[in-house]
CHARMM-style PDB file with segment names, atoms N, HN, CA, C and O in Angstrom:
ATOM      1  N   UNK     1      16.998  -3.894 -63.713  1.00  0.00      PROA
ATOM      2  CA  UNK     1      16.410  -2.665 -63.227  1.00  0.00      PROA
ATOM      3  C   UNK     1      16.329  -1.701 -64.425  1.00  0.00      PROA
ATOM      4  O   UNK     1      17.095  -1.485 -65.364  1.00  0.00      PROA
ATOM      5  N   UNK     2      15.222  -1.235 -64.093  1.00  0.00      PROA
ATOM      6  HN  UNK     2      14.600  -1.410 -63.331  1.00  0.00      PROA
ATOM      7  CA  UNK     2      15.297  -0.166 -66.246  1.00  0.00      PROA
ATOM      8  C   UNK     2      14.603   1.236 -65.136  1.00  0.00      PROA
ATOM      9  O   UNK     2      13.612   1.302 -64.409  1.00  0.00      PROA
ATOM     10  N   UNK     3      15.733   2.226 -65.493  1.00  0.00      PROA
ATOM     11  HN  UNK     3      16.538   2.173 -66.084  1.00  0.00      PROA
ATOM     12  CA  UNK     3      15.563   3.372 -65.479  1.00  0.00      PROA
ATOM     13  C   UNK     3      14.644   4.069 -66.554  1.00  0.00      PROA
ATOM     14  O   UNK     3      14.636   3.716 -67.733  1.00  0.00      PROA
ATOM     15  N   UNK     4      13.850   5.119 -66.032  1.00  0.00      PROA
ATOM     16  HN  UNK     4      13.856   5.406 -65.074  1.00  0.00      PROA
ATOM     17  CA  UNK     4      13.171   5.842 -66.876  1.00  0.00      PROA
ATOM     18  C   UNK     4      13.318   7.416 -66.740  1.00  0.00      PROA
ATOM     19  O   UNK     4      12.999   8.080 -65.753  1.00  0.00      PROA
ATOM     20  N   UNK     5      13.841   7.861 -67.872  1.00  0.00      PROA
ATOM     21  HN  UNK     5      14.100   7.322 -68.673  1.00  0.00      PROA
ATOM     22  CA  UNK     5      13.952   9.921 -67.825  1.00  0.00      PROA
ATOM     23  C   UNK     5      13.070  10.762 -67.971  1.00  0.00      PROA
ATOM     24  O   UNK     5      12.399  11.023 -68.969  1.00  0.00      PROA
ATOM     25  N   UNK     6      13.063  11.314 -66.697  1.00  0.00      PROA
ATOM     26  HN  UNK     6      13.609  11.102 -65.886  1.00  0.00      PROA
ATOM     27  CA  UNK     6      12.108  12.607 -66.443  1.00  0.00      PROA
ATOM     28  C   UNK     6      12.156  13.744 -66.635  1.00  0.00      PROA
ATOM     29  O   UNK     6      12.585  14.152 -65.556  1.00  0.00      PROA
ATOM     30  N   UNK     7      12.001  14.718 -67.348  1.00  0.00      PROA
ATOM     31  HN  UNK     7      11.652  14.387 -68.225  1.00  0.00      PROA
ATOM     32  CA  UNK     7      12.293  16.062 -67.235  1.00  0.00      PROA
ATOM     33  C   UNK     7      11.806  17.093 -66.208  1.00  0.00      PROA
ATOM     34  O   UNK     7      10.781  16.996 -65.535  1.00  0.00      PROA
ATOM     35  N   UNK     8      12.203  17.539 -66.200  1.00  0.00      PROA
ATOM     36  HN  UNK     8      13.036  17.618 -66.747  1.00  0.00      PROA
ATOM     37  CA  UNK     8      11.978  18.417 -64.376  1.00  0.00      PROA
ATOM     38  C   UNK     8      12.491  19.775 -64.541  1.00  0.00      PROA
ATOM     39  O   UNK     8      13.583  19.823 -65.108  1.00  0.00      PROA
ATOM     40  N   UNK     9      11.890  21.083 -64.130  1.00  0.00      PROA
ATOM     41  HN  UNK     9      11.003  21.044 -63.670  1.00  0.00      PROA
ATOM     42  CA  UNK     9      12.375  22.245 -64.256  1.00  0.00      PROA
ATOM     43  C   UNK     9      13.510  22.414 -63.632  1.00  0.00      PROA
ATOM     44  O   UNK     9      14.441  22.674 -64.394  1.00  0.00      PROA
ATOM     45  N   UNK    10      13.814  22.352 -62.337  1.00  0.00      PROA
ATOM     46  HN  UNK    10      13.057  22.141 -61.718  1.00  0.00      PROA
ATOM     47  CA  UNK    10      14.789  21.714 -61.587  1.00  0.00      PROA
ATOM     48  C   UNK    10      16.134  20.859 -62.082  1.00  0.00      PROA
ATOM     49  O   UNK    10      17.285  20.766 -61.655  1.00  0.00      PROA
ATOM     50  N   UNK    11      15.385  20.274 -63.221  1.00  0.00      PROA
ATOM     51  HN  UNK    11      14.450  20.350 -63.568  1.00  0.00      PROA
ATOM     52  CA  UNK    11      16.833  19.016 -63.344  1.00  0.00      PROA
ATOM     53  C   UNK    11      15.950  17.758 -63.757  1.00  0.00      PROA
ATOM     54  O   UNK    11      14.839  17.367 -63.400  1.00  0.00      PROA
ATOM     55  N   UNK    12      16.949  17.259 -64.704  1.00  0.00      PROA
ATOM     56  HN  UNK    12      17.852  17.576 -64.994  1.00  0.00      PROA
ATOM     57  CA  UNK    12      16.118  15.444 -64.808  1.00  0.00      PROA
ATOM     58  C   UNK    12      16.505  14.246 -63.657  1.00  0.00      PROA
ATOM     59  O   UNK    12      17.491  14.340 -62.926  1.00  0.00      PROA
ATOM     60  N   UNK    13      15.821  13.430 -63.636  1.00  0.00      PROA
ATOM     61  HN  UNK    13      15.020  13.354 -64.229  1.00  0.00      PROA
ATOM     62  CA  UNK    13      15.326  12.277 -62.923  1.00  0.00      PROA
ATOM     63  C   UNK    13      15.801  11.082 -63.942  1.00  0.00      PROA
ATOM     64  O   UNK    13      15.642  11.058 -65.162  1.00  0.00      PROA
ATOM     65  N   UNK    14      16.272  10.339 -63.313  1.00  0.00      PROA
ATOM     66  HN  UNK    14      16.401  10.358 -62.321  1.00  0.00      PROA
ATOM     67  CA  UNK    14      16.728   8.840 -63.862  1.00  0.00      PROA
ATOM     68  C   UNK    14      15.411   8.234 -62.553  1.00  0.00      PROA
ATOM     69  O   UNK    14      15.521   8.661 -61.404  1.00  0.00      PROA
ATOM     70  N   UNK    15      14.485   7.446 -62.840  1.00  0.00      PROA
ATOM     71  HN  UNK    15      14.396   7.100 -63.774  1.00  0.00      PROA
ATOM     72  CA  UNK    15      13.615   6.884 -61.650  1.00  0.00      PROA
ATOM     73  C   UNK    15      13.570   5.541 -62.448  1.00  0.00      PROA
ATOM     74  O   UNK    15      13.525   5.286 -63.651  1.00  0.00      PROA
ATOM     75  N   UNK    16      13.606   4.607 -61.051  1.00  0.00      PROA
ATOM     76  HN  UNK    16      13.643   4.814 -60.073  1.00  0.00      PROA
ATOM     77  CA  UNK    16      13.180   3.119 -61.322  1.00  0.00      PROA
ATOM     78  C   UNK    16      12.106   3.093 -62.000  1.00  0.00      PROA
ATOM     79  O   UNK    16      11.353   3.939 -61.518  1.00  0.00      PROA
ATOM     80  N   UNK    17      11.618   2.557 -62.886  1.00  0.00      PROA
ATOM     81  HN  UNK    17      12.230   1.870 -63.277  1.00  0.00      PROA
ATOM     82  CA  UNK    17      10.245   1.989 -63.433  1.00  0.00      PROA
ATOM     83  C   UNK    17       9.783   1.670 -62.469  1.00  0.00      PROA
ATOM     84  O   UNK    17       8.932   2.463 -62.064  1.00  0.00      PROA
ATOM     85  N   UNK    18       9.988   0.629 -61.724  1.00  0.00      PROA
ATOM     86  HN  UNK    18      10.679  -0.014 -62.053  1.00  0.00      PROA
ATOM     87  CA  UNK    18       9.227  -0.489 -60.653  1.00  0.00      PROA
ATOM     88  C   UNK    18       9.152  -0.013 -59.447  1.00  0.00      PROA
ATOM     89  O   UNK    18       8.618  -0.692 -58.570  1.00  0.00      PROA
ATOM     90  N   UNK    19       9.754   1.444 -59.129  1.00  0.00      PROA
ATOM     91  HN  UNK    19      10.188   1.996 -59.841  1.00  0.00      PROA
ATOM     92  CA  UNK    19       9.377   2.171 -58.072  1.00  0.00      PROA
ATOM     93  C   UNK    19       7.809   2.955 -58.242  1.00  0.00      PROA
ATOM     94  O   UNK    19       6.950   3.025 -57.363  1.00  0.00      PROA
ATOM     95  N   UNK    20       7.747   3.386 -59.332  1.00  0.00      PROA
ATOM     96  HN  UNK    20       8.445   3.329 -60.046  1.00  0.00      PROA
ATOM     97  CA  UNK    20       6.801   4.482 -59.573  1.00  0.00      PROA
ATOM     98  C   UNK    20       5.281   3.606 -58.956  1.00  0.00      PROA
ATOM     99  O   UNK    20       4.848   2.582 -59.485  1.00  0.00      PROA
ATOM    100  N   UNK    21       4.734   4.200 -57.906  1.00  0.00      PROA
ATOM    101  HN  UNK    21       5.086   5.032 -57.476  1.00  0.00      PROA
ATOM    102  CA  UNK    21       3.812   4.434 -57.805  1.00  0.00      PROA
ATOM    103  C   UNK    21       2.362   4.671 -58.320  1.00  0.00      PROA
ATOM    104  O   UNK    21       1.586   3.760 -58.609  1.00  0.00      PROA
ATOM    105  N   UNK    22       2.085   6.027 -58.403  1.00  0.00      PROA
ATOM    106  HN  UNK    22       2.715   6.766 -58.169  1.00  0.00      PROA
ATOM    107  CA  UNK    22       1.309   6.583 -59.090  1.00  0.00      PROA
ATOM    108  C   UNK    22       2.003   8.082 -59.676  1.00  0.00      PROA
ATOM    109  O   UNK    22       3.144   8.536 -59.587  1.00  0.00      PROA
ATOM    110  N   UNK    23       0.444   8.729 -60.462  1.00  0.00      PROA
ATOM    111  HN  UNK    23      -0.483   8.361 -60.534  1.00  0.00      PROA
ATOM    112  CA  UNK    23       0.425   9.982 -61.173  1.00  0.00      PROA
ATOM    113  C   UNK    23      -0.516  10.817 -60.660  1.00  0.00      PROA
ATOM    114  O   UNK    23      -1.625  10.341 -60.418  1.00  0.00      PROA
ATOM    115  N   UNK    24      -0.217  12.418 -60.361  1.00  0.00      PROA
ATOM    116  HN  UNK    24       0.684  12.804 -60.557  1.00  0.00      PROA
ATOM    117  CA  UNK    24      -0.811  13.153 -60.153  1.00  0.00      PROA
ATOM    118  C   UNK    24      -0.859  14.286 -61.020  1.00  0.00      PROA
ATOM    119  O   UNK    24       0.192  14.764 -61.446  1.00  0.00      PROA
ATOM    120  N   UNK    25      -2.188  14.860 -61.384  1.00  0.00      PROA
ATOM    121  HN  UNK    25      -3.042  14.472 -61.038  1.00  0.00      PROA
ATOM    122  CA  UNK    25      -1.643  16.500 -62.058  1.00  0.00      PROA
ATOM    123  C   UNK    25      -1.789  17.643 -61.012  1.00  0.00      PROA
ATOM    124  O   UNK    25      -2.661  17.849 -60.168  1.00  0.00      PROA
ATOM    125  N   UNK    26      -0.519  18.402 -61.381  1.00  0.00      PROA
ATOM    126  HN  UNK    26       0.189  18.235 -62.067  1.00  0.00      PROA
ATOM    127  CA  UNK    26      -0.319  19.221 -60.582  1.00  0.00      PROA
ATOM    128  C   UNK    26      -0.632  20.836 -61.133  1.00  0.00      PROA
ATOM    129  O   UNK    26      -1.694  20.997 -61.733  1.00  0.00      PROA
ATOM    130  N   UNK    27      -0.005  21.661 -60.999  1.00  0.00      PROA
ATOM    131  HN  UNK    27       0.858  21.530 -60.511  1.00  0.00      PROA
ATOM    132  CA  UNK    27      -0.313  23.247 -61.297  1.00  0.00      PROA
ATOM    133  C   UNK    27       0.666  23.007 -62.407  1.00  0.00      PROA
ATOM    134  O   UNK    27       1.456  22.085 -62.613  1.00  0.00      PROA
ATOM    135  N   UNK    28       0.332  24.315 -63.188  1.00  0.00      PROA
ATOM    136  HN  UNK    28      -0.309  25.064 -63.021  1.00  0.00      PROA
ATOM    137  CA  UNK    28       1.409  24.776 -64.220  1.00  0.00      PROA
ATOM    138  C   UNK    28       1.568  23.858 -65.371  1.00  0.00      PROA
ATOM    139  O   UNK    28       2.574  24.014 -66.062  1.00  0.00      PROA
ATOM    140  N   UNK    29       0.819  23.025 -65.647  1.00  0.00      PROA
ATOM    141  HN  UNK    29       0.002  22.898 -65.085  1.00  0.00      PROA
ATOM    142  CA  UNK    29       1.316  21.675 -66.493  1.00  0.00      PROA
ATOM    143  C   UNK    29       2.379  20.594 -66.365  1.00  0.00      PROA
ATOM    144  O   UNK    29       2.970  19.963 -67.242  1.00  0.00      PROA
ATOM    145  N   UNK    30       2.467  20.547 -65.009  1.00  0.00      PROA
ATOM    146  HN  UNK    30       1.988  21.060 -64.297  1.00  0.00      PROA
ATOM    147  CA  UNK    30       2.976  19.458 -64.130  1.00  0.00      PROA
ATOM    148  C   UNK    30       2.412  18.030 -63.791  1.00  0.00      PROA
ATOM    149  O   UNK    30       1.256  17.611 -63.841  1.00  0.00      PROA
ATOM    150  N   UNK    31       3.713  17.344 -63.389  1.00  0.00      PROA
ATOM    151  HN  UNK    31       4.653  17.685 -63.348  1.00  0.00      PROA
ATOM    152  CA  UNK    31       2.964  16.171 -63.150  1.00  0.00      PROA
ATOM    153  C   UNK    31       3.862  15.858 -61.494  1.00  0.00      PROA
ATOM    154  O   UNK    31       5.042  16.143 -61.293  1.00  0.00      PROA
ATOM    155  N   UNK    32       2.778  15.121 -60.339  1.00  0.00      PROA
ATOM    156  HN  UNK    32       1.819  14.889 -60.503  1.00  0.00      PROA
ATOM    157  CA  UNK    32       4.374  14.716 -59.205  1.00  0.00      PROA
ATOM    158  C   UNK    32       3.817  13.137 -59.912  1.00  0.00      PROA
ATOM    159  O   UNK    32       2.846  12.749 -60.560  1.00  0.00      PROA
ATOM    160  N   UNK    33       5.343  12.419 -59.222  1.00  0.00      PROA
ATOM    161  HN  UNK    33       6.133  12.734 -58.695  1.00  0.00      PROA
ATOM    162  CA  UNK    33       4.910  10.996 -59.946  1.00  0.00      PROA
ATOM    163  C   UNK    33       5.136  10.317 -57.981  1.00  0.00      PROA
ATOM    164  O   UNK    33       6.002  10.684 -57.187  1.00  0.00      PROA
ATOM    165  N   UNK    34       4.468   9.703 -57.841  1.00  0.00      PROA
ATOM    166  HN  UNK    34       3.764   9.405 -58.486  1.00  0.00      PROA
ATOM    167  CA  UNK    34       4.797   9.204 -56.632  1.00  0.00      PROA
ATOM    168  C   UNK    34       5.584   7.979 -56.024  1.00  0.00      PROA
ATOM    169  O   UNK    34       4.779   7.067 -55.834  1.00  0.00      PROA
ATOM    170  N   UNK    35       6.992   7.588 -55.612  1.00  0.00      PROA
ATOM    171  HN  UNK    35       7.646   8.329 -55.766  1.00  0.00      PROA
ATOM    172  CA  UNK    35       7.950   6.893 -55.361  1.00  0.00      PROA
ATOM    173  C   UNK    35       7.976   5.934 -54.283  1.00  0.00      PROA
ATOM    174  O   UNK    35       8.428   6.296 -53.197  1.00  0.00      PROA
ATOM    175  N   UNK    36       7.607   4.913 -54.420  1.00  0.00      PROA
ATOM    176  HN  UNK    36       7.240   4.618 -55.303  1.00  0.00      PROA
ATOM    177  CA  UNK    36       7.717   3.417 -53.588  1.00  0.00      PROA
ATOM    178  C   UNK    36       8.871   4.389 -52.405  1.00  0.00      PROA
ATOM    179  O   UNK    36       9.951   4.933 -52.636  1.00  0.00      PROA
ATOM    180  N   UNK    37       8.092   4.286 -51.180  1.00  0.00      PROA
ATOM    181  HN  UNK    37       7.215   3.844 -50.992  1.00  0.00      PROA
ATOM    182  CA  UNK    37       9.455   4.366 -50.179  1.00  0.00      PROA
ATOM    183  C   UNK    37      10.223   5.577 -49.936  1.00  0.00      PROA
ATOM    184  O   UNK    37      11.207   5.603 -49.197  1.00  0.00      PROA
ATOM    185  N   UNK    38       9.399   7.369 -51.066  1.00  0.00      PROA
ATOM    186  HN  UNK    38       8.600   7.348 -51.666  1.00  0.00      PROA
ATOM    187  CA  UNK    38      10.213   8.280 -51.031  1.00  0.00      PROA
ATOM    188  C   UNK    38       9.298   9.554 -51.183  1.00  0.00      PROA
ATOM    189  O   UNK    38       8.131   9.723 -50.831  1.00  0.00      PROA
ATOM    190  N   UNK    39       9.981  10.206 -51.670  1.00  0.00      PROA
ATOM    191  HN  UNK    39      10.930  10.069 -51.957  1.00  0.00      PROA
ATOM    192  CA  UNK    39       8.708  11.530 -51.258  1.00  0.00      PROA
ATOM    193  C   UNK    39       8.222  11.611 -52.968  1.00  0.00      PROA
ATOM    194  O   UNK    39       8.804  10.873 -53.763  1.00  0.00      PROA
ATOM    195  N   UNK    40       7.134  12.545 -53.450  1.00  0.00      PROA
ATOM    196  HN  UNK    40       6.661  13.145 -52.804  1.00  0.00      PROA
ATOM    197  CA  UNK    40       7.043  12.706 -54.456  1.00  0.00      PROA
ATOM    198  C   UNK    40       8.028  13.474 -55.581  1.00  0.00      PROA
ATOM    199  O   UNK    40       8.755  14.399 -55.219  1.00  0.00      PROA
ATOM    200  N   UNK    41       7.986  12.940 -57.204  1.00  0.00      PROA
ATOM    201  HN  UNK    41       7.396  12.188 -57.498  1.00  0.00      PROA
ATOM    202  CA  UNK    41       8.601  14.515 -57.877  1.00  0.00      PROA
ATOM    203  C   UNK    41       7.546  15.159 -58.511  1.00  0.00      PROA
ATOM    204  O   UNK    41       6.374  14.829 -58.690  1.00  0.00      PROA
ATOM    205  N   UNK    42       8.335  16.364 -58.883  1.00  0.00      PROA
ATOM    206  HN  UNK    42       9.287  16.632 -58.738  1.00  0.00      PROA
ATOM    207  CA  UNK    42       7.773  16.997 -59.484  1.00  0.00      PROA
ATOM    208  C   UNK    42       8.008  17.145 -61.109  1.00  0.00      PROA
ATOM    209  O   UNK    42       8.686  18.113 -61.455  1.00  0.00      PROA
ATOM    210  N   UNK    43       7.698  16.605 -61.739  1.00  0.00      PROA
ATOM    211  HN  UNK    43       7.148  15.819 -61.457  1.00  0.00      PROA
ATOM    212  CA  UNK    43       8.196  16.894 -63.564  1.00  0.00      PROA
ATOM    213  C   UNK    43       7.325  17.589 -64.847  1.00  0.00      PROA
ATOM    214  O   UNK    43       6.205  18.073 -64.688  1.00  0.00      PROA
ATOM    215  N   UNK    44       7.776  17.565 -65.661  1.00  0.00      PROA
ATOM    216  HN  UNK    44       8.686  17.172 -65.790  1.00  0.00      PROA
ATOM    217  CA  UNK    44       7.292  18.875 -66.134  1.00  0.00      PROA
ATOM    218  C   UNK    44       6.112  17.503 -67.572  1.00  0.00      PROA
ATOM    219  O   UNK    44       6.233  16.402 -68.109  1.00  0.00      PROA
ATOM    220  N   UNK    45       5.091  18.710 -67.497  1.00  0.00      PROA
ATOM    221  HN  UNK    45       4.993  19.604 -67.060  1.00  0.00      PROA
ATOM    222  CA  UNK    45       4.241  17.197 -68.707  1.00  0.00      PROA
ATOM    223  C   UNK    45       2.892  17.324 -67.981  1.00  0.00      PROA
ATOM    224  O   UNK    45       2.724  17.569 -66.786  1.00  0.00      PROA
ATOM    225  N   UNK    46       2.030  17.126 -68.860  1.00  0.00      PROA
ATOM    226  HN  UNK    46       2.167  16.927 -69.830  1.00  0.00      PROA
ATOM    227  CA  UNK    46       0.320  16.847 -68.409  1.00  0.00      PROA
ATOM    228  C   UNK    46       0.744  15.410 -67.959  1.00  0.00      PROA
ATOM    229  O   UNK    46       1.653  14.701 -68.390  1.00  0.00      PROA
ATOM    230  N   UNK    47      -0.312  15.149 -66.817  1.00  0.00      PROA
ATOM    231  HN  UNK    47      -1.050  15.725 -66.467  1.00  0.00      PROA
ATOM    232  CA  UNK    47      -0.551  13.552 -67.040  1.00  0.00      PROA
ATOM    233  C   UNK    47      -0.167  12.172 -68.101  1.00  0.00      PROA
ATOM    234  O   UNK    47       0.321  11.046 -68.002  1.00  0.00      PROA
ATOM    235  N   UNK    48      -0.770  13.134 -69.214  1.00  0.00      PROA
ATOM    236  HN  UNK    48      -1.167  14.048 -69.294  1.00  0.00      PROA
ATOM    237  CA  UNK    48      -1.195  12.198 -70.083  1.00  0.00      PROA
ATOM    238  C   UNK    48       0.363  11.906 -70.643  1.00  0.00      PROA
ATOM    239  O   UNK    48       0.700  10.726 -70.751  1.00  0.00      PROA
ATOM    240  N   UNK    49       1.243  12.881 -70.972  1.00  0.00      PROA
ATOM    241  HN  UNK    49       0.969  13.839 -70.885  1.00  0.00      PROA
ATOM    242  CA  UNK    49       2.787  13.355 -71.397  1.00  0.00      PROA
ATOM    243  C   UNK    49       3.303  11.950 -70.591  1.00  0.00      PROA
ATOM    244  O   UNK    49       3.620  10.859 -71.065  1.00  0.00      PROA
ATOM    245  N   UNK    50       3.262  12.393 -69.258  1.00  0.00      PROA
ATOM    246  HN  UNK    50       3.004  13.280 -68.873  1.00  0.00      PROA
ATOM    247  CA  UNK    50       4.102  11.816 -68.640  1.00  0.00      PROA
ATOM    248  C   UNK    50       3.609  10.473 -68.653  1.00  0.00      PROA
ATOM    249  O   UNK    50       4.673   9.960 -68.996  1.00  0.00      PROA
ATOM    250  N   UNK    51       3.001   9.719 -68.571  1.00  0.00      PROA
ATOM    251  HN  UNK    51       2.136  10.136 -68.292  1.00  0.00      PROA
ATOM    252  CA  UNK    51       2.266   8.535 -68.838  1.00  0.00      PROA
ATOM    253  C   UNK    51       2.769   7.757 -69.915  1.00  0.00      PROA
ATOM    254  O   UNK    51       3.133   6.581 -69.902  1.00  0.00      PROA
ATOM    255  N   UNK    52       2.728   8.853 -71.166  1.00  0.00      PROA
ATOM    256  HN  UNK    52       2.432   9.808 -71.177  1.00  0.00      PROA
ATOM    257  CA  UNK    52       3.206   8.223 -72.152  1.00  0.00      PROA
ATOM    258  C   UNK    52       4.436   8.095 -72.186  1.00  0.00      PROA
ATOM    259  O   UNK    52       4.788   7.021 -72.674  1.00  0.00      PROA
ATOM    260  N   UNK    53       5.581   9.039 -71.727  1.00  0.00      PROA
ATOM    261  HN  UNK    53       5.295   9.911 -71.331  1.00  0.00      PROA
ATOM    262  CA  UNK    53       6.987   8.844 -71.370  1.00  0.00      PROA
ATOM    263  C   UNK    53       7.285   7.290 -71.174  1.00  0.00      PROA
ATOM    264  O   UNK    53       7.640   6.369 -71.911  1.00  0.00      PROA
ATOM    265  N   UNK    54       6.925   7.464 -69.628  1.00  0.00      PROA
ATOM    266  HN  UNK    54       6.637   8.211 -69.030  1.00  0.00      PROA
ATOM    267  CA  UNK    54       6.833   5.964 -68.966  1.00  0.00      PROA
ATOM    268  C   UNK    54       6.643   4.800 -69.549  1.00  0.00      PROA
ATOM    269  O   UNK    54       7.402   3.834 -69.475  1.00  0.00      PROA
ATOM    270  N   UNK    55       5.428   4.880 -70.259  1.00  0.00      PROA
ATOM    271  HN  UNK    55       4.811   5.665 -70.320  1.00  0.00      PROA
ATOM    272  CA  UNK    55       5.382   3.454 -70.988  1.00  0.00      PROA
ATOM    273  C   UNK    55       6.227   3.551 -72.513  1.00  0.00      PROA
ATOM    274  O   UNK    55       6.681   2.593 -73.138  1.00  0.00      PROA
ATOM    275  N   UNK    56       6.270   4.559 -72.781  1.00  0.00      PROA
ATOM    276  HN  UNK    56       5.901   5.337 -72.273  1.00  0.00      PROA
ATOM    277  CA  UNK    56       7.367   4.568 -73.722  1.00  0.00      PROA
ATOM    278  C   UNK    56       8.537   3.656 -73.513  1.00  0.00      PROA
ATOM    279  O   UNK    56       8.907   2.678 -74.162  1.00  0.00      PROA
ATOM    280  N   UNK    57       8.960   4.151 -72.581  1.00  0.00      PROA
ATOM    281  HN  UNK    57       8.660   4.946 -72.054  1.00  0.00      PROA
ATOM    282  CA  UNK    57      10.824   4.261 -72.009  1.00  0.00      PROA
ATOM    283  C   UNK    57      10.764   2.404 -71.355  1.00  0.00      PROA
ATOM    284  O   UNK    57      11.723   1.660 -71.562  1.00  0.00      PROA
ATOM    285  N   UNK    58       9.586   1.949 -70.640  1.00  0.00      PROA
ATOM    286  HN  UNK    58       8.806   2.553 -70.471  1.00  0.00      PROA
ATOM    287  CA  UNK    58       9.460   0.998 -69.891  1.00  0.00      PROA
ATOM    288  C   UNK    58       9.395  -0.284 -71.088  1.00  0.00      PROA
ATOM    289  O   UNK    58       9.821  -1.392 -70.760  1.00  0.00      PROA
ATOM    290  N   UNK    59       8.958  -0.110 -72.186  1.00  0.00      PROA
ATOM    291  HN  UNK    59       8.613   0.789 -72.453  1.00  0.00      PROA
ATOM    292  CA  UNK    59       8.608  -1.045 -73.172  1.00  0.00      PROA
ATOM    293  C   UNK    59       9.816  -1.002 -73.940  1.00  0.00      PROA
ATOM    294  O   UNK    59      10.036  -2.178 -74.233  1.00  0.00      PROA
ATOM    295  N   UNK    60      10.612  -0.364 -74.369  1.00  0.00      PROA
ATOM    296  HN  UNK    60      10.432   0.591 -74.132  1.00  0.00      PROA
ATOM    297  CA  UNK    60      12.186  -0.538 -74.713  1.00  0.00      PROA
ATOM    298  C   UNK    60      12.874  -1.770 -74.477  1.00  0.00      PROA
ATOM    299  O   UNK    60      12.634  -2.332 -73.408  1.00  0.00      PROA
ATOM    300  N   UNK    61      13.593  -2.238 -75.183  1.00  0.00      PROA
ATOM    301  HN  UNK    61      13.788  -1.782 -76.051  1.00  0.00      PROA
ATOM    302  CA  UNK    61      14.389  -3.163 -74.820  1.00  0.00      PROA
ATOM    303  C   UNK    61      15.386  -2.764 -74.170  1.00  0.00      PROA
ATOM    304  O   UNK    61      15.865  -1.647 -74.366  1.00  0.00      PROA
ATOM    305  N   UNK    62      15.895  -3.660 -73.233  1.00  0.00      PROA
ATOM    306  HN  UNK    62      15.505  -4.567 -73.073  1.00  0.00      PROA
ATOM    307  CA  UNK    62      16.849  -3.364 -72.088  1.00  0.00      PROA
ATOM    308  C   UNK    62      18.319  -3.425 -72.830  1.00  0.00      PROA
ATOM    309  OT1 UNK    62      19.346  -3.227 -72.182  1.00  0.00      PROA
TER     310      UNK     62
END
């Protein structure tokens, strides 16, 4: 299971890789990311930011 870190105004996110859903852009330069089975978040990042996070963090060796 490979966790991936989110930053969030709120607080960070440890989220499954293999949960994530999809990407939305939101207000303010936000992103929600949408969760297999859960409600959406909200994290801080354009689209494109957060996108790249993800495949960043997901392509890492475990």
């Amino acid at each position: 299971m490979k966790f991936i870190t989110l930053k969030s105004r709120g607080g960070n996110y440890l989220v499954v890789a293999s949960n994530i859903a999809w990407l939305r852009s939101a207000e303010n330069g936000q992103t929600q990311i949408g969760i297999v089975g859960g409600s959406p978040l909200l994290v801080t990042g354009t689209i494109e930011e957060t996108a790249a996070v993800i495949l960043a963090q997901s392509s890492e060796a475990a």
